[in-house]
VEXVEXKOL-31672 format. One record per residue (C-alpha): x, y, z; residue in three letters. Coordinates in nm, 3 decimals, m for minus. Each point is the difference from the previous one (the first is absolute). Example, Ala and Ser with C-alpha at 12.3 -4.5 7.8 and 13.67 -1.06 7.14 Angstrom:
<rs>
+---------+---------+---------+------+
!       x !       y !       z ! ronu !
+---------+---------+---------+------+
!   1.230 !  m0.450 !   0.780 !  ALA !
!   0.137 !   0.344 !  m0.066 !  SER !
+---------+---------+---------+------+
</rs>
This chain:
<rs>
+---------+---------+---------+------+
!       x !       y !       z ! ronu !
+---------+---------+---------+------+
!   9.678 !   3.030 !   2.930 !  UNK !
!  m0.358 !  m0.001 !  m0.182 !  UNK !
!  m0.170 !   0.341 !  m0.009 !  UNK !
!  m0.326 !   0.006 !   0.236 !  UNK !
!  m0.300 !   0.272 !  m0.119 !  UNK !
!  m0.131 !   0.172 !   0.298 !  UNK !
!  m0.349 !   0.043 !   0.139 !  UNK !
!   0.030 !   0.393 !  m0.150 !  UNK !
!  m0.026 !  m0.162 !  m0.330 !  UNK !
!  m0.282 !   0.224 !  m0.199 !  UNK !
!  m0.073 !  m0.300 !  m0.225 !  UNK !
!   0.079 !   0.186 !  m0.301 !  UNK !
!   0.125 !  m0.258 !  m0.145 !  UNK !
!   0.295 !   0.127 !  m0.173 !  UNK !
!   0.258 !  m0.237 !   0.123 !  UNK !
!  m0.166 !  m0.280 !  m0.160 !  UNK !
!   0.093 !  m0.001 !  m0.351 !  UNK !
!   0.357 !   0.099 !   0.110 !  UNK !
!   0.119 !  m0.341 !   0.162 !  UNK !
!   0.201 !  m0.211 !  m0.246 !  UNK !
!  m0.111 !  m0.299 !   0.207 !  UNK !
!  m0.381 !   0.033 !   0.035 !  UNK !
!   0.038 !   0.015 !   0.373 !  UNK !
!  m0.231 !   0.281 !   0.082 !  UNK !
!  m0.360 !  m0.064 !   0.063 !  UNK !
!  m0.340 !   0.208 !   0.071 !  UNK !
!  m0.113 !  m0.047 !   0.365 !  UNK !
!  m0.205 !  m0.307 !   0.042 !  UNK !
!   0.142 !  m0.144 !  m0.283 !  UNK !
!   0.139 !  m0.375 !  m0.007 !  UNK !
!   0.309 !  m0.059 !  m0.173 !  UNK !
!   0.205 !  m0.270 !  m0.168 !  UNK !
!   0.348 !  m0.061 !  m0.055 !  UNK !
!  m0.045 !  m0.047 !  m0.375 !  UNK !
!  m0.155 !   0.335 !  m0.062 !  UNK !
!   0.247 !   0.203 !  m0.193 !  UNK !
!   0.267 !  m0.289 !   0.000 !  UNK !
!   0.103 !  m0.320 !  m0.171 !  UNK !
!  m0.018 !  m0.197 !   0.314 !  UNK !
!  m0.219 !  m0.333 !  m0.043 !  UNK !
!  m0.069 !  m0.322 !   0.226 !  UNK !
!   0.144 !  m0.016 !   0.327 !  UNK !
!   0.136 !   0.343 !   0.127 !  UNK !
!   0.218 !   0.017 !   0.329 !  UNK !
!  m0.049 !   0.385 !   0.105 !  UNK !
!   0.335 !   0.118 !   0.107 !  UNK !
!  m0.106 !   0.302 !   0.248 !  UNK !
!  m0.284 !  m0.193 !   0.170 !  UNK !
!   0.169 !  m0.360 !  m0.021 !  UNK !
!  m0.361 !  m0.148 !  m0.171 !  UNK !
!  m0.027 !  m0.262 !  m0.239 !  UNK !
!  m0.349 !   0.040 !  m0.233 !  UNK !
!  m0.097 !  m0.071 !  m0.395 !  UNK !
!   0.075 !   0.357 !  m0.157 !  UNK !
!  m0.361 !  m0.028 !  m0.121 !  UNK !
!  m0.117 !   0.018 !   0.343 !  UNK !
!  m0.114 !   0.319 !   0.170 !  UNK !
!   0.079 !   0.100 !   0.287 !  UNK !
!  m0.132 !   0.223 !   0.257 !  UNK !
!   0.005 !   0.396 !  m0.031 !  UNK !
!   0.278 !   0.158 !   0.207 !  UNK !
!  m0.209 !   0.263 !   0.073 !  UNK !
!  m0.381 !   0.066 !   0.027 !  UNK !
!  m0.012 !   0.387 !  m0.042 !  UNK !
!   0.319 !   0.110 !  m0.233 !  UNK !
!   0.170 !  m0.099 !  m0.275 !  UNK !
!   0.322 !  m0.268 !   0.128 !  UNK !
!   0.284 !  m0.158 !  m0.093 !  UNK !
!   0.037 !  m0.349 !  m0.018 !  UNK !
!   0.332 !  m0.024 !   0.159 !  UNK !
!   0.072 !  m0.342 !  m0.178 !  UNK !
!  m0.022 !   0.167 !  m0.336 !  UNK !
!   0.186 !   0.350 !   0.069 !  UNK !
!   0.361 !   0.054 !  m0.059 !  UNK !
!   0.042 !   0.315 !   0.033 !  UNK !
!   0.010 !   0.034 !  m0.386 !  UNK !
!   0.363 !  m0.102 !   0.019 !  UNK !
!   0.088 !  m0.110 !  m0.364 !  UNK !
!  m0.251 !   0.189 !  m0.144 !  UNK !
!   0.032 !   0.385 !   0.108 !  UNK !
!   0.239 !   0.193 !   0.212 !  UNK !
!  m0.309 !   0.055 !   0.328 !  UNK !
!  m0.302 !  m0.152 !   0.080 !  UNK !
!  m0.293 !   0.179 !  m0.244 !  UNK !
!  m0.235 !  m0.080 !   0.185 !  UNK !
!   0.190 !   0.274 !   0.258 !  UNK !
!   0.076 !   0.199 !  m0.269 !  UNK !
!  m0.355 !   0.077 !  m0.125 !  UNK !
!  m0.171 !  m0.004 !   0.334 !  UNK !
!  m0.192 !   0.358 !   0.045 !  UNK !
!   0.015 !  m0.043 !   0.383 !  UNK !
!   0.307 !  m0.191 !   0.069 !  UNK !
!  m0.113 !  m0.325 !   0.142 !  UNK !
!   0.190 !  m0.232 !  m0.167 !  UNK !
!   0.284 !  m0.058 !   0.267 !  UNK !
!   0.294 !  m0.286 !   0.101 !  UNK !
!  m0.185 !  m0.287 !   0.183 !  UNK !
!   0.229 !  m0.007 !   0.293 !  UNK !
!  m0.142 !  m0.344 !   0.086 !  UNK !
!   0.140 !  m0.124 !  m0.294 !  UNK !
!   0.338 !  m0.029 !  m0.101 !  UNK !
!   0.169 !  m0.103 !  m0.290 !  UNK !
!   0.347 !   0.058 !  m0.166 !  UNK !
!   0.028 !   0.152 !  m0.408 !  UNK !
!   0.131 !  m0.349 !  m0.091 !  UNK !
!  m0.312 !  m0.176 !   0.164 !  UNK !
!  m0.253 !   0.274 !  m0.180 !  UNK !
!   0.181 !  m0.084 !  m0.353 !  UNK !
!  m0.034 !  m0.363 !   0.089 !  UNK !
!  m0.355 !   0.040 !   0.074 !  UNK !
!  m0.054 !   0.216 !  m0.272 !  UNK !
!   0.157 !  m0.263 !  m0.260 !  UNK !
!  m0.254 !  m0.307 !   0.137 !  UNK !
!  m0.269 !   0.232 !  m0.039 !  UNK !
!   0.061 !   0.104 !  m0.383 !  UNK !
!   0.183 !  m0.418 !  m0.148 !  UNK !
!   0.080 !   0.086 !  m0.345 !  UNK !
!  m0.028 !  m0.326 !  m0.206 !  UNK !
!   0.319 !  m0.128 !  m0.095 !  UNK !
!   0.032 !  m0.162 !  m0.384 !  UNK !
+---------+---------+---------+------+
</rs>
């Protein structure tokens, strides 16, 4: 499942920089799929079933407090051991999005279209 920030988010701001996938944004903020990622053209999101340009943004998951974009987080699986963005949270609000479920295998999936390493 993708990790959900909730509205007890300070907006400190910490768990930003942590996320290997560039999937946490400021309040308000839009956010594209290419940020942080080597996806380009036509992007199908996997959690929210979309189909966009990676270039284009999209609209803020939240108004108030930093978010997640759920079609960007994998839980940091193939990259750390837990979530950082739980990790580093001073108030623990970085939780499991029950409303979203997905297996390890379908985060390291996710997690390989969203970092392509050129092939030679």
């Amino acid at each position: 499942m993708a990790i959900r920030i909730t509205d007890e988010c300070i907006n400190c701001g910490a768990c930003e920089p942590e996320c290997p996938n560039n999937a946490i944004y400021e309040g308000g903020a839009e956010w594209k799929f290419a940020d942080g990622t080597s996806l380009k053209g036509l992007v199908n999101g996997q959690t929210s079933g979309i189909s966009v340009d990676a270039h284009a943004e999209q609209e803020p998951v939240d108004m108030d407090v930093y978010y997640i974009a759920p079609d960007k987080c994998t839980e940091c699986k193939g990259f750390h051991e837990e979530p950082q963005c739980a990790a580093v949270c001073p108030v623990d609000c970085c939780i499991d999005d029950e409303a979203i479920r997905e297996t390890d295998e379908e985060l390291l999936r996710k997690k390989d279209s969203l970092h392509l390493v050129d092939q030679l």
